[in-house]
Steps between C-alpha positions, in 0.01 A plus 500: 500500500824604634607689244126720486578527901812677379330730212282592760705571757756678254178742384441550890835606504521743207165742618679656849824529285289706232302658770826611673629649177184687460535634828868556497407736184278655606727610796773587299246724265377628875846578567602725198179699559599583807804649331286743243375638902145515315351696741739804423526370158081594448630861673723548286285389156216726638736814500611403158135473385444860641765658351452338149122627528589848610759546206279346226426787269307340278287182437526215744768252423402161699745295354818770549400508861478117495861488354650781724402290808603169381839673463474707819406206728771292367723775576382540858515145536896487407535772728358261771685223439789663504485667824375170692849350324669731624334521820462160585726520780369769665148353436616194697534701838204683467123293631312697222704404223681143600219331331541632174661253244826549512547559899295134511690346228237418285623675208920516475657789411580424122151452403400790651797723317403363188120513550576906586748502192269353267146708604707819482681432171143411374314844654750690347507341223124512463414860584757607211403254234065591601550824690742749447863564527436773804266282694822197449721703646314691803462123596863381468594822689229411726650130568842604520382774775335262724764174437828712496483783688169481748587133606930489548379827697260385784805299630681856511282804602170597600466718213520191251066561585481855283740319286221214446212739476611623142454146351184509717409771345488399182232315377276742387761680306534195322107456388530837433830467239285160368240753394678708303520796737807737509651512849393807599339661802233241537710220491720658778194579710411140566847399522502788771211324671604136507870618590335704836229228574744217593678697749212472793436115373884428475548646883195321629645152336856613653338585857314159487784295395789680636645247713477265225659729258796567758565122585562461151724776459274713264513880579140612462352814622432491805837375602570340820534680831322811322334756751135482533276618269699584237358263241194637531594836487704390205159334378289862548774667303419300193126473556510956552667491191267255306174700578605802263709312233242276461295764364764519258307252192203741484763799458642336215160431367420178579228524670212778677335539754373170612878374513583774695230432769577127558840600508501731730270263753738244391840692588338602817402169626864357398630811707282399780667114517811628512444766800326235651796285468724777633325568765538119677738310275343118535427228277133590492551866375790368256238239332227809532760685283593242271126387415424870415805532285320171342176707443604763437681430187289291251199744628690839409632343135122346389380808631732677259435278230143541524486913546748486189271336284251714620640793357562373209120406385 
C-alpha cells in the first residue's frame, strides 16, 4: 500500500514538471520569434514577393519564389538577431524595447549570437545553392549594411537613419534578382520607392519615441532639443518627393494607368499625414502618419502587382 501511495504520488509529481517544460518551451520558442520581429518580417517577405512577381518574365515559378523567401527571411532574421545582440544594452533603457529577450534575460547573449550566426549562414547559404549567386549576395550585402554599418552608427549620428534606409530598401530588389531580372531601371525604381517611403515613417517613430531614443544614447532624427517643427517639415520633404518618384514603376513599364491613379491618391494622402503632422507635432498626428505610411505601402505594391499583370494578359 505504501509503496502504490508512493507511485502515485511520484506520477502526481512528474505531470506539473512535464507541464512546466511544455510551457517553458513554448516560451523559449515565443521568445526567438520575437527575435525574427515577424511583423516587419511579413513586410519585408511581401516586398520580396512583389518584386519577384514584377521581374518574372516568363512562366510562374512557385517553388523559386518559395526558395528565395526561405532564404530571404532567414536572412532578415540574422539581421535581427544581430542588432538586438548588439543592442541589448541600449534596449534595456528604453520601455518599448526592455521586454524583448535579451533586455529581460530570457534568452543570453550566446544563444542569441549563434541563433543569428546560424539562420544567416543558412539564408545565404540557401539562396545560392536554390536561388542564384546575385540574389546571395544582394542579401549578404544587405546584412552586412544593416549589422555593420546602420547599427555601430545610431550610437554615432543622426544620419546612421539614411544609412539604414538602403538595407530597407532592399527587399524588392532582392525578389526581383530571385526572378531572374537584370538590375536595371525597374529594379532601381522600387528600390527608389521603399528607400523614400521610410523617411516620413522613420521620423514619425523618432518623434514618438524620441525621449526614449535619447535616454539610451541613440542619435535618431529628430534629435534632442531640436527646434519645432522640423521633423515634420523633414517628414513633408520626403513625402513631396515620394508623390512624383512614385510614379516612377509605370515609367519604367511596370505598370499603366490604374497604378498610376492609386498612386497618385495614395502619395497624396501620405503627403497629407505628414503636413498634418507638421502642422501640430503630437503623438496623435505622429501615429496618423505612421498608420498611413502602414497603408500606404502594401496598397501601392498589390496595386502594382495587380495593374502589372494586367498588362500583361
Amino acid at each position: 500500500m505504501r509503496t502504490a501511495v508512493r507511485i502515485a504520488a511520484c506520477d502526481t509529481a512528474v505531470v506539473p514538471s512535464v507541464a512546466t517544460l511544455r510551457q517553458t518551451a513554448v516560451a523559449r520558442l515565443a521568445d526567438y520569434v520575437l527575435l525574427m520581429k515577424p511583423r516587419i518580417s511579413l513586410l519585408v517577405l511581401l516586398c520580396v514577393s512583389a518584386g519577384f512577381a514584377l521581374g518574372s518574365t516568363d512562366a510562374w515559378r512557385p517553388l523559386l519564389l518559395a526558395n528565395a523567401l526561405l532564404g530571404i527571411a532567414l536572412v532578415a532574421t540574422a539581421s535581427s538577431a544581430f542588432n538586438q545582440w548588439l543592442e541589448r544594452d541600449s534596449d534595456a533603457l528604453m520601455l518599448r524595447t526592455q521586454n524583448r529577450p535579451l533586455p529581460s534575460r530570457r534568452l543570453s547573449p550566446a544563444e542569441v549570437l549563434m541563433f543569428g550566426l546560424v539562420t544567416g549562414i543558412l539564408g545565404i547559404v540557401w539562396l545560392a545553392a536554390f536561388v542564384d549567386s546575385v540574389t546571395a549576395v544582394l542579401a549578404t550585402m544587405t546584412l552586412v549594411l544593416y549589422v555593420g554599418v546602420y547599427t555601430p552608427l545610431k550610437r554615432r549620428t543622426s544620419f546612421g537613419t539614411a544609412v539604414g534606409a538602403i538595407p530597407g530598401a532592399m527587399p524588392p530588389v532582392l525578389g526581383w534578382a530571385a526572378a531572374g531580372a537584370p538590375l536595371d531601371a525597374g529594379a532601381f525604381s522600387l528600390f527608389a520607392l521603399l528607400f523614400l517611403w521610410q523617411f516620413p515613417h522613420f521620423l514619425a517613430i523618432a518623434w514618438i519615441y524620441r525621449d526614449q531614443y535619447a535616454q539610451a544614447g541613440l542619435k535618431m532624427l529628430p534629435a534632442r532639443g531640436q527646434m519645432p517643427r522640423v521633423t515634420g517639415i523633414m517628414a513633408v520633404g520626403y513625402a513631396a518627393v515620394l508623390v512624383p518618384l512614385s510614379l516612377f514603376p509605370a515609367a519604367c513599364g511596370l505598370a499603366g494607368n490604374v497604378y498610376l491613379v492609386v498612386a497618385l491618391v495614395l502619395s497624396a494622402a501620405y503627403l497629407a499625414a505628414a503636413a498634418r503632422f507638421a502642422t501640430r507635432e503630437s503623438t496623435e498626428s505622429a501615429r496618423g502618419l505612421l498608420w498611413m505610411s502602414l497603408i500606404y505601402l502594401p496598397t501601392l505594391l498589390l496595386t502594382l502587382v495587380w495593374d502589372h499583370f494586367s498588362l500583361l494578359t
